[in-house]
C-alpha positions as CSV (number, residue, x, y, z in Angstrom):
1,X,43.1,-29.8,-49.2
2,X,39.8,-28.6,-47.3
3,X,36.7,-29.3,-48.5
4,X,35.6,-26.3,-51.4
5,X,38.9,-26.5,-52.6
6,X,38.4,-30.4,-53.5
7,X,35.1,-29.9,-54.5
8,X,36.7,-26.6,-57.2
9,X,39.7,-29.1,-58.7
10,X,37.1,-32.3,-58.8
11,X,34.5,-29.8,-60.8
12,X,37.3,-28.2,-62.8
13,X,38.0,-31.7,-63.8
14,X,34.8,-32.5,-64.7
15,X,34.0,-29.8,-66.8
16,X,37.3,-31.1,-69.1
17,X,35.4,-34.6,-68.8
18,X,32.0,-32.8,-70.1
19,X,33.6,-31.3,-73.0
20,X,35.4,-34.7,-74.4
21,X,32.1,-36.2,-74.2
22,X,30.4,-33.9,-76.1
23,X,33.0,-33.8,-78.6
24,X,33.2,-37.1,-79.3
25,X,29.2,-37.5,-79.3
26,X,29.0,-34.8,-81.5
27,X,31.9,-36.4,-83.8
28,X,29.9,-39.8,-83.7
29,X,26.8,-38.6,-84.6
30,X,28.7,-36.8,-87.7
31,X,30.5,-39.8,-88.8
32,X,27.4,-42.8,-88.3
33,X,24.7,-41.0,-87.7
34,X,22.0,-41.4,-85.1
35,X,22.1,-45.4,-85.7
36,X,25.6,-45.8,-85.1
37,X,25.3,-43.7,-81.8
38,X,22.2,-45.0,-81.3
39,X,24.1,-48.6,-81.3
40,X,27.3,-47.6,-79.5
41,X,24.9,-46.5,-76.7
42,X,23.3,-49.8,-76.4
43,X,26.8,-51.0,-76.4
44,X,27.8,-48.9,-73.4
45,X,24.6,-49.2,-71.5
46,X,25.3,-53.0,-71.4
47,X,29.1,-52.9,-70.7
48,X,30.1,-50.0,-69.0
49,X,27.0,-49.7,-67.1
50,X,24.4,-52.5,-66.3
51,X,27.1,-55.3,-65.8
52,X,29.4,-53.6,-63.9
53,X,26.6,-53.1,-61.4
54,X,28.5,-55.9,-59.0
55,X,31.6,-54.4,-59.5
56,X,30.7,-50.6,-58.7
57,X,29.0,-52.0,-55.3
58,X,31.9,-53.4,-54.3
59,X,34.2,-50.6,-55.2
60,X,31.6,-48.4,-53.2
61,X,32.1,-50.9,-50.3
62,X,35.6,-50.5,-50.4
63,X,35.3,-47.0,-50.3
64,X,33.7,-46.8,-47.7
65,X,36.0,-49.5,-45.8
66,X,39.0,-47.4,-46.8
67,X,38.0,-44.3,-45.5
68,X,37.4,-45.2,-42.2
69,X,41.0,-46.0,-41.6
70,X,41.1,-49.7,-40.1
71,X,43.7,-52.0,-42.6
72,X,43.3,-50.8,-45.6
73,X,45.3,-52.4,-47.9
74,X,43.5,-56.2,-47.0
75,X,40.2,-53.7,-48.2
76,X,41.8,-52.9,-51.5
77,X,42.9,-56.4,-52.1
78,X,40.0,-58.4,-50.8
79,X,37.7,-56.0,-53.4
80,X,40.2,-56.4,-56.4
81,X,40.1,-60.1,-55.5
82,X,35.8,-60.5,-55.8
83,X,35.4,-57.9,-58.8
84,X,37.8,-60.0,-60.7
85,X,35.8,-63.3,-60.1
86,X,32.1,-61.8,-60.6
87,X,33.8,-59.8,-63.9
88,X,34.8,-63.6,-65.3
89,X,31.4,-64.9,-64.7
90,X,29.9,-62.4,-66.5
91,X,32.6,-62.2,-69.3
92,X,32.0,-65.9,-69.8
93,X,27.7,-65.3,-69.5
94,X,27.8,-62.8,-72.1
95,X,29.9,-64.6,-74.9
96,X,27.7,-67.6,-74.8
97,X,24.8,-65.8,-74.3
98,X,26.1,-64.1,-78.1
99,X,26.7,-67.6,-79.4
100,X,23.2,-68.7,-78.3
101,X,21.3,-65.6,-79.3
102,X,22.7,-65.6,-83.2
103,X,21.2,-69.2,-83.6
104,X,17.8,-68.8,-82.1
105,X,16.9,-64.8,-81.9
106,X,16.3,-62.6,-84.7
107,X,18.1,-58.9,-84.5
108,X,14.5,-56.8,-85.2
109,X,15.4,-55.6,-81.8
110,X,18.8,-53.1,-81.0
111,X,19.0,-55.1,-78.0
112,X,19.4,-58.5,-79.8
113,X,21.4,-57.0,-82.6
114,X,23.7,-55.8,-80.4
115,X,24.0,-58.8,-78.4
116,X,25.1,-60.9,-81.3
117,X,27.3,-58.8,-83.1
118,X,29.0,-57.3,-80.6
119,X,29.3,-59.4,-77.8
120,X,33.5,-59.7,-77.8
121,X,33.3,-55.4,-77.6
122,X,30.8,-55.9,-74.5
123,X,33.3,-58.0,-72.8
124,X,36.5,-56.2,-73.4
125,X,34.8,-53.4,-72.1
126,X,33.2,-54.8,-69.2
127,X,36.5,-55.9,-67.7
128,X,38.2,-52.7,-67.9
129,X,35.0,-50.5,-66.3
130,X,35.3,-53.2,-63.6
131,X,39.4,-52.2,-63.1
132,X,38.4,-48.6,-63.6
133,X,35.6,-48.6,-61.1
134,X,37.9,-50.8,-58.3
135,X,41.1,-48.2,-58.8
136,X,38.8,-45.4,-58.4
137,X,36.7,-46.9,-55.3
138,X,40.0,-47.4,-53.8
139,X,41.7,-43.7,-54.4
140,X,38.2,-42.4,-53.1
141,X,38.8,-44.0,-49.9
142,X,41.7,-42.7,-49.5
143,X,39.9,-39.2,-50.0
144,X,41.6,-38.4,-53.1
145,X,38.8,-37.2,-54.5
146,X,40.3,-34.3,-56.5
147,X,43.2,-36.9,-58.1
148,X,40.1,-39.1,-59.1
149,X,38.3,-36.5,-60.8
150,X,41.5,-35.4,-62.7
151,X,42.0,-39.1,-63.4
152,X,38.5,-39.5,-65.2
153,X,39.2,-36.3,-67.1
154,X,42.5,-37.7,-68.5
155,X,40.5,-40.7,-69.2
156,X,37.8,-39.0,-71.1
157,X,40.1,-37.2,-73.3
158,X,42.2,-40.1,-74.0
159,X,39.0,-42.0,-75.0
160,X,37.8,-39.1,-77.4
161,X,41.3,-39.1,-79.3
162,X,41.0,-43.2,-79.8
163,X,37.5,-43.2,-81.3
164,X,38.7,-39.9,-83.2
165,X,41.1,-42.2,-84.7
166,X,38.8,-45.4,-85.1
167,X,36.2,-42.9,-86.4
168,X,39.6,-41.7,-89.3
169,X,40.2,-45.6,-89.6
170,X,36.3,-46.5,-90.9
171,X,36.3,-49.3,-87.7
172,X,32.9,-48.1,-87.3
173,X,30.9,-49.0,-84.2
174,X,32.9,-51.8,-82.8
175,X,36.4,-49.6,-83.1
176,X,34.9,-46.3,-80.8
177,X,33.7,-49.8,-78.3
178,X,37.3,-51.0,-78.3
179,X,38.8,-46.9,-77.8
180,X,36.1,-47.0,-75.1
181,X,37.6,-50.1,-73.0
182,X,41.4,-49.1,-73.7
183,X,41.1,-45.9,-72.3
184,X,39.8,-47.3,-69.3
185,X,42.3,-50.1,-69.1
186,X,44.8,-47.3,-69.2
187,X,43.3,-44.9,-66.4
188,X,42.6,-48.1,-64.4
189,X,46.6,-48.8,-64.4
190,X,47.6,-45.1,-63.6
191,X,45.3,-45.3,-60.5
192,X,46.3,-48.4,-59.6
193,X,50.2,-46.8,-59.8
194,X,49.1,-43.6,-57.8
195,X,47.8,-45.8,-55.2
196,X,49.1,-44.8,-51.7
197,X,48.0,-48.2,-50.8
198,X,49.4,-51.4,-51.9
199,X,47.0,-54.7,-51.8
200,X,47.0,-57.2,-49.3
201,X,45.7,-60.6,-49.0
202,X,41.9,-60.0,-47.3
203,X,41.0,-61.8,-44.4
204,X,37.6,-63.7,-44.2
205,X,36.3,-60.7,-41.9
206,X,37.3,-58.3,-44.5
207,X,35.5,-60.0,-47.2
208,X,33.0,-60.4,-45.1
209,X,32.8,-56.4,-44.4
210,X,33.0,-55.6,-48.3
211,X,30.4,-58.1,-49.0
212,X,27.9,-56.6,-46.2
213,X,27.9,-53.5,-47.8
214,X,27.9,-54.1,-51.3
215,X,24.9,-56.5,-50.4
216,X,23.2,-53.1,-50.1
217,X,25.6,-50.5,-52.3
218,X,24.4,-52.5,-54.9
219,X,21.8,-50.9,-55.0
220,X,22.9,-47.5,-55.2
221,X,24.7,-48.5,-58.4
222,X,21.5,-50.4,-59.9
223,X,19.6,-46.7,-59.3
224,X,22.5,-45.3,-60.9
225,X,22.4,-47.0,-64.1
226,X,18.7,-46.9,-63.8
227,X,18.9,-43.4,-63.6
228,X,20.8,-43.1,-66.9
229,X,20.8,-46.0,-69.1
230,X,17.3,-48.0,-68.1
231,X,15.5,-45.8,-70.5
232,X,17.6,-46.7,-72.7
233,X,17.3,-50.4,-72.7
234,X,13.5,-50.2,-73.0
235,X,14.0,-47.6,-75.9
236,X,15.8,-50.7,-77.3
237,X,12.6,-52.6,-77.7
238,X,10.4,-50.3,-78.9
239,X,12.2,-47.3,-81.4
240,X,15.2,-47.3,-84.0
241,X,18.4,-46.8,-83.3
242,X,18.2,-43.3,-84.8
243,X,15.6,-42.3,-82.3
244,X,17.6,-43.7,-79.5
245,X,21.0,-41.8,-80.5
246,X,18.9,-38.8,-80.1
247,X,17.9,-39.5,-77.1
248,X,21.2,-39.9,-75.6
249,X,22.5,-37.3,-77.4
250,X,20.1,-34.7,-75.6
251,X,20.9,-36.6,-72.6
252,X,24.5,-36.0,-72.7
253,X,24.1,-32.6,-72.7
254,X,21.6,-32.7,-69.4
255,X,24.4,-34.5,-67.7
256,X,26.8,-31.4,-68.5
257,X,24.5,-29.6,-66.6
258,X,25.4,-32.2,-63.3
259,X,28.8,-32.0,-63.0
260,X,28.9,-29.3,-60.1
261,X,26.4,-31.6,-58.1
262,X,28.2,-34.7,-59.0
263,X,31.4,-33.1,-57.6
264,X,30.1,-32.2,-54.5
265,X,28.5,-35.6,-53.6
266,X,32.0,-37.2,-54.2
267,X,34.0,-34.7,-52.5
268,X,31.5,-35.0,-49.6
269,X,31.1,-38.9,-48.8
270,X,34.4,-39.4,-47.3
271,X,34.2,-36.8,-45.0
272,X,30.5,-37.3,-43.9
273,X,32.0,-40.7,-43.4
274,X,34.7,-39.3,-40.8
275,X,32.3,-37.6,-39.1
276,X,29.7,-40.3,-38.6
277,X,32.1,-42.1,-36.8
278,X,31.9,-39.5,-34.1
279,X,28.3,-39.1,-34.3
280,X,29.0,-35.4,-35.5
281,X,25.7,-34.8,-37.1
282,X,25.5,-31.2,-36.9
283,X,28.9,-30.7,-39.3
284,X,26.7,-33.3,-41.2
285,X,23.8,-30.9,-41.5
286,X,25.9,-27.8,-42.4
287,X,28.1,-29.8,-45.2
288,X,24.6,-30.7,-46.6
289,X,23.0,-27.1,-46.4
290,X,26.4,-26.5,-48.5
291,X,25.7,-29.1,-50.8
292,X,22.7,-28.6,-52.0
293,X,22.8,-24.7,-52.3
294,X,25.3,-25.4,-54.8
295,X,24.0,-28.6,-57.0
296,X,21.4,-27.0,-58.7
297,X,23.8,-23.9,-60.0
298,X,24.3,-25.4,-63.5
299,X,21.1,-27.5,-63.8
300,X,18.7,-24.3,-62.9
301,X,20.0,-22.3,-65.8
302,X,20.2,-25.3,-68.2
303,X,16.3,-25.9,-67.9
304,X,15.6,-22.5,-68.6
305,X,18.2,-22.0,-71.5
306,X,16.6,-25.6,-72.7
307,X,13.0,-24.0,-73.1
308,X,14.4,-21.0,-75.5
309,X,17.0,-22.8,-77.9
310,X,17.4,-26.3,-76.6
311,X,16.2,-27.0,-80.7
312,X,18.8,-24.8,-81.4
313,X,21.7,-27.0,-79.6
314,X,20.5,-30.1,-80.6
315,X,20.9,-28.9,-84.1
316,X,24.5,-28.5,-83.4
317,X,24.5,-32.4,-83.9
318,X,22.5,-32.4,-87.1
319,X,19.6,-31.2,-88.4
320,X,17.3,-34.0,-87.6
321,X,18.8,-34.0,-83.7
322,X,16.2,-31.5,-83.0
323,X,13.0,-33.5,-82.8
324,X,14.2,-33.8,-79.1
325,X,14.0,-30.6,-78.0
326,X,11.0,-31.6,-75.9
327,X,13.0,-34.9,-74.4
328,X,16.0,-32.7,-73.7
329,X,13.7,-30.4,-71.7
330,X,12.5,-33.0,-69.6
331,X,15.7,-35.1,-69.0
332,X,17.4,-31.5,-67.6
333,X,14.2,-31.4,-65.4
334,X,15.3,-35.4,-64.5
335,X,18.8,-34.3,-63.7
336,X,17.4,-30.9,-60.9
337,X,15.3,-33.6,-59.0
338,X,18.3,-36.4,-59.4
339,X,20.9,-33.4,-58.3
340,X,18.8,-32.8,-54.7
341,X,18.1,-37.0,-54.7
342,X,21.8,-37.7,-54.9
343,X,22.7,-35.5,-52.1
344,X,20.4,-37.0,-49.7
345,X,21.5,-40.6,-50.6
346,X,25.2,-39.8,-50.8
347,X,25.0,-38.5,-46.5
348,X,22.5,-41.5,-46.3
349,X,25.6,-43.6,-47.3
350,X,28.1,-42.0,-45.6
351,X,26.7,-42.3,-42.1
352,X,26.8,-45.9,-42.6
353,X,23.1,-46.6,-43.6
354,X,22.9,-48.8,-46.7
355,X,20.2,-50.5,-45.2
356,X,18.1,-47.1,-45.7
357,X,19.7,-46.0,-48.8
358,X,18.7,-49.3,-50.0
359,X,15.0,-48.9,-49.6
360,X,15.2,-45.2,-51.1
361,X,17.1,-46.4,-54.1
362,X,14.3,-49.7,-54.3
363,X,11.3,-47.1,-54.4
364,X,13.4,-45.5,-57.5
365,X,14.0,-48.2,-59.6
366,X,10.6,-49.8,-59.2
367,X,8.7,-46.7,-59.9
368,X,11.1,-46.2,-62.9
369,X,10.6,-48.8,-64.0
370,X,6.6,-49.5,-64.4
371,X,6.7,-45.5,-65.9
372,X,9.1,-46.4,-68.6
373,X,6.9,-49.9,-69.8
374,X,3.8,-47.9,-69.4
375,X,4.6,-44.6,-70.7
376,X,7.3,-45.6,-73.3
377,X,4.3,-47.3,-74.8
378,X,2.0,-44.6,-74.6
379,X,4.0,-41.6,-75.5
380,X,6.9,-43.2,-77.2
381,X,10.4,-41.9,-76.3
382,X,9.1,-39.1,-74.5
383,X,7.7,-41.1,-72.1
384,X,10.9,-42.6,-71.2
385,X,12.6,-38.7,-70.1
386,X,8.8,-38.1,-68.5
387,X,9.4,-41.7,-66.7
388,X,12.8,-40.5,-65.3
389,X,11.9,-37.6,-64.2
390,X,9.2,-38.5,-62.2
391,X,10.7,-41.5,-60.4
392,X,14.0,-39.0,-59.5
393,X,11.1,-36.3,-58.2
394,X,9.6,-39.3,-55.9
395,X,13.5,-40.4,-55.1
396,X,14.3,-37.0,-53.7
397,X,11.1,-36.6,-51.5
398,X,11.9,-39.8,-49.9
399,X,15.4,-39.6,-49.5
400,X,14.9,-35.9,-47.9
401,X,12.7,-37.7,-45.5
402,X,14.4,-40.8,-45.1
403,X,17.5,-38.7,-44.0
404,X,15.5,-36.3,-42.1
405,X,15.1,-38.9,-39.5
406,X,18.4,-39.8,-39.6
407,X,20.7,-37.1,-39.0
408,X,17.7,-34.5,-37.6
409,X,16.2,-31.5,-39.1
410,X,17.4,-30.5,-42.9
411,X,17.8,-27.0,-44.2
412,X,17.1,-26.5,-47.6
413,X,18.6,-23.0,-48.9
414,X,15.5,-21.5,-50.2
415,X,16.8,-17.9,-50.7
416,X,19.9,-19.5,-52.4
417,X,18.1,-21.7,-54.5
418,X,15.6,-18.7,-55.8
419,X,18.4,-16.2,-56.4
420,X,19.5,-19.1,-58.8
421,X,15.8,-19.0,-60.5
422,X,16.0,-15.0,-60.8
423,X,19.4,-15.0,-62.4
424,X,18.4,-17.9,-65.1
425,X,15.4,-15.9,-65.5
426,X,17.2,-12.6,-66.4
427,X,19.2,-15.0,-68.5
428,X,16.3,-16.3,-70.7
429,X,15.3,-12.9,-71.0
430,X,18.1,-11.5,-72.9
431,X,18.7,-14.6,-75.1
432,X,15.5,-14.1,-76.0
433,X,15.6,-11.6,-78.6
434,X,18.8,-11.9,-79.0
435,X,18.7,-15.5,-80.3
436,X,16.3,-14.1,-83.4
437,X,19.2,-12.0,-84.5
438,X,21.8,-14.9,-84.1
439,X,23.0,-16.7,-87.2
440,X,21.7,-20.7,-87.4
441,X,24.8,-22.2,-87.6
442,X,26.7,-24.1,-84.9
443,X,28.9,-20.7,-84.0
444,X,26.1,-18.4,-83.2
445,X,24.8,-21.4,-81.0
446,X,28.1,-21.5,-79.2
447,X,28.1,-18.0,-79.3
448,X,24.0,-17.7,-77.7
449,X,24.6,-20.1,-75.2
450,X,28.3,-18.3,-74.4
451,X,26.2,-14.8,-73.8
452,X,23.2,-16.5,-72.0
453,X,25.9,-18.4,-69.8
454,X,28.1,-14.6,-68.9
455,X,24.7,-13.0,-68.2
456,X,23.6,-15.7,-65.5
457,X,26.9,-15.7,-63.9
458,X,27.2,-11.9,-63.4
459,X,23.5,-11.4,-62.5
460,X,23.8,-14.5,-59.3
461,X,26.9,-13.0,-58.4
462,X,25.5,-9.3,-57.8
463,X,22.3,-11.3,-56.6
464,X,23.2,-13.8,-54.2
465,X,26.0,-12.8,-51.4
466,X,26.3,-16.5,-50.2
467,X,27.8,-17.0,-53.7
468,X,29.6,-13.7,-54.3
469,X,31.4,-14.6,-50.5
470,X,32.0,-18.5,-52.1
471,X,33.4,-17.1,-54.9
472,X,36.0,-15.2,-52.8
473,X,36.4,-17.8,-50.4
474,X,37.2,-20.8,-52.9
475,X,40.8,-20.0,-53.9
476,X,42.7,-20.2,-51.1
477,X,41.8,-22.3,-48.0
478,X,37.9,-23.2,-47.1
479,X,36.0,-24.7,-45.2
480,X,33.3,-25.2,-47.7
C-alpha cells in the first residue's frame, strides 16, 4: 500500500475503535455511575498506562529496529524477552505494594482505594498491555500499519462486548477490569499469529540496540501517558470519583476528535524511518507538510462544535455529565496543540533522534506536571484540562523548533489550516439556531452533531482544493 491509502484503512479503523469506546463509556457511566467510571479509570491509568511505560519503550525500540531491515526476528525476540522480565517485576511490586497499603493506608484517596482493592485486576491487566504493546511494536516495524490499526479496532470491540456482559453479570468494577485485560490477551495472540516474523534468540548487540533506544523512547511513552492519564492521577488526590469519571468521560470524546492525526503519525514513522537512512530530508519535509495539513481536520471542528452544545453531548451520558462542558472545551483545545506536537516528535523519532525527542518530551512532562499540582489546586479539575493544554501548546513550539534544526526549514499549511477554521465556522453557524429547535434528548444530539458534521464536510470540500484533490486521490493509489 502507498502511503494515503494506509493512513485511510488505519483511520477507518480507528474511527470503529472511537465508537466502541464511547459505547462502552457511555454504557459504564449508565450502569455505575460517575464513581464506578471514575474508579475503572484510575484502574486503567495505572495498568494499561503508567506501568507499561517500560514496555511501550521497548516496543517503540523495536519498532524502530524492525523497520530498518537488519535481523529482525533477534529484534522481536530480544524485546519480547526484556518486556517479559520488567512486566514480572512490576506484577510482583504491585501485589505487595496492595498487601502493604491495606495494613497501613487508609482508602480517603481513589488512588489508595484502588490500590488495595484492586491490585490482582491491575496486574492481570498490566501483563496483557505489555503483550499487546510488544505484538503491535513488532507488526509496526514491519510497516503494517494498516493491519495494526484494524487489529486495535477488533480489540476495542471485543472489549466493549465483555464489559457489556460483566456490566449484564453485576461484576461491577473489577469484571469491565478483567474484560479490559482479556481482550488484549486475545489481540496480543492474533498479532503475534499474523507475525511475518518469527522470534529469535537476541544477541548481546541486539539487546544492546533495543535498550539504547528505549533508554530514550521511554520517554516518548512517559509524555504519552502524561499526556492522557497524569491529570488523572492528581485528580485522584484531590476530587471524588464522580468528578473524575466526568472528566474522562469529556476526555474520551476529545480523543475521538484525534484519530485522523493519530493515524497519520503511525502510518508516517516507518517510512520517515526509511528515508532517514538515506539522508532524504526533503521527502521528510513534504510527508510532514502532508501531515500536519491533515491532523487538525477533526479536532478544528470539534472545538468549535464543543463551544455551542458540548453541554449538550455530555448530557448524552447523564444529566449531571454536563458540569464539564467547560473541561471538555479545554481538553479538545489540549488535543489541536498535542495533534501539531505529535507530528513533530513522531519525524523527530523517525530520523533516529531520541536523544532530541527526549529533551522535547522532558520540557512536557515537567511543565505538566508543576501546572497540574499548582492549578489542580487552585481551580480544581479544571485546572488539570487548563494544565494539559498549556504544557502540549509549549510541547509543540519546541518540538517545531527542535525539528526545524534537524531536518531544515518546516512548512506549515496556513491556507489549509484556515479553510479548516472557515468551514467549522460555517458549521457553528448553522447549528446554532438550529440546536434551539432540536429536541433534548440523546437522538436530537446525535442528530445536531450529524447535521453540524455534513455541513463542515461539504463546505471544506467546496472550500479547500488541496482536500477536494485528496479526497479524489485517496481511493486508488497515492502518494499521500
Amino acid at each position: 500500500m502507498r502511503l494515503g491509502k494506509t493512513a485511510l484503512s488505519h483511520f477507518v479503523s480507528q474511527v470503529v475503535v472511537s465508537l466502541a469506546g464511547f459505547a462502552a463509556t457511555w454504557l459504564i457511566a449508565v450502569v455505575l455511575g460517575a464513581d464506578g467510571l471514575g474508579r475503572y479509570s484510575v484502574i486503567v491509568s495505572l495498568g494499561f498506562f503508567w506501568l507499561v511505560i517500560p514496555g511501550n519503550a521497548v516496543a517503540n525500540a523495536m519498532k524502530k529496529r524492525i523497520s530498518e531491515g537488519d535481523s529482525p526476528a533477534g529484534f522481536i525476540g530480544g524485546g519480547i524477552l526484556l518486556n517479559a522480565v520488567t512486566t514480572a517485576v512490576l506484577g510482583v511490586l504491585i501485589l505487595a505494594a496492595g498487601e502493604l497499603l491495606g495494613g497501613i493506608v487508609s482508602r480517603n484517596r481513589e488512588l489508595m482505594r484502588v490500590l488495595i482493592d484492586y491490585d490482582v485486576e491491575i496486574v492481570v491487566m498490566l501483563a496483557a498491555a505489555v503483550a499487546y504493546r510488544t505484538t503491535q511494536g513488532s507488526l509496526q516495524g514491519q510497516k503494517r500499519v494498516a493491519t495494526t490499526g484494524w487489529l486495535k479496532a477488533g480489540e476495542r470491540v471485543m472489549r466493549t462486548a465483555l464489559q457489556v456482559g460483566a456490566l449484564l453479570a453485576a461484576l461491577g468494577v473489577a469484571g469491565i477490569a478483567l474484560g479490559h485485560a482479556l481482550s488484549l490477551a486475545v489481540a496480543a495472540a492474533v498479532a503475534f499469529l499474523l507475525s511475518k516474523r518469527r522470534p529469535a534468540l537476541p544477541t548481546v548487540d541486539q539487546l544492546r540496540s533495543l535498550v539504547d533506544y528505549a533508554k530514550y523512547a521511554w520517554m516518548g511513552a512517559l509524555r504519552g501517558r502524561v499526556f492522557g492519564w497524569l491529570d488523572t492521577i492528581f485528580l485522584s488526590f484531590f476530587v471524588s470519583a464522580s468528578l473524575i469519571g466526568i472528566y474522562e468521560a469529556a476526555w474520551g470524546i476529545a480523543s475521538m476528535l484525534a484519530i485522523a492525526s493519530s493515524s497519520i503519525s503511525q502510518t508516517l514513522f516507518p517510512e520517515v524511518s526509511d528515508l532517514s537512512t538515506a539522508d532524504g530530508y526533503d521527502r521528510i519535509v513534504h510527508y510532514l507538510d502532508e501531515a500536519l495539513a491533515f491532523s487538525s481536520i477533526l479536532v478544528i471542528p470539534g472545538l468549535v462544535g464543543a463551544a455551542v452544545i458540548g453541554d449538550r453531548v455530555l448530557r448524552f451520558y447523564r444529566p449531571e455529565f454536563d458540569q464539564g462542558a467547560t473541561v471538555l472545551l479545554i481538553l479538545i483545545a489540549a488535543y489541536l496543540a498535542d495533534a501539531f506536537a505529535s507530528q513533530f516528535t513522531n519525524v523527530i523519532n523517525g530520523v533516529d533522534r531520541p536523544d532530541a525527542a527526549f529533551r522535547v518530551n522532558m520540557v512536557f512532562i515537567v511543565s505538566n506536571a508543576i501546572l497540574n499540582a499548582v492549578l489542580i489546586w487552585q481551580l480544581s479539575w479544571t485546572g488539570a484540562a487548563i494544565a494539559t493544554a498549556l504544557s502540549s501548546l509549549l510541547r509543540a513550539l519546541i518540538g517545531y523548533w527542535v525539528l526545524g534544526n534537524i531536518v531544515g526549514s518546516i512548512r506549515i499549511p496556513y491556507r489549509t489550516l484556515g479553510t479548516q477554521v472557515a468551514a467549522a465556522t460555517v458549521m457553528a453557524a448553522a447549528v446554532s439556531p438550529v440546536a434551539m429547535l432540536m429536541p433534548p434528548g440523546r437522538l436530537g444530539t446525535l442528530l445536531l452533531a450529524g447535521f453540524g458534521g455534513v455541513v463542515y464536510a461539504v463546505v471544506l470540500v467546496i472550500i479547500s482544493a488541496r482536500v477536494r484533490a485528496k479526497a479524489r486521490l485517496v481511493m486508488p493509489e497515492t502518494t499521500l
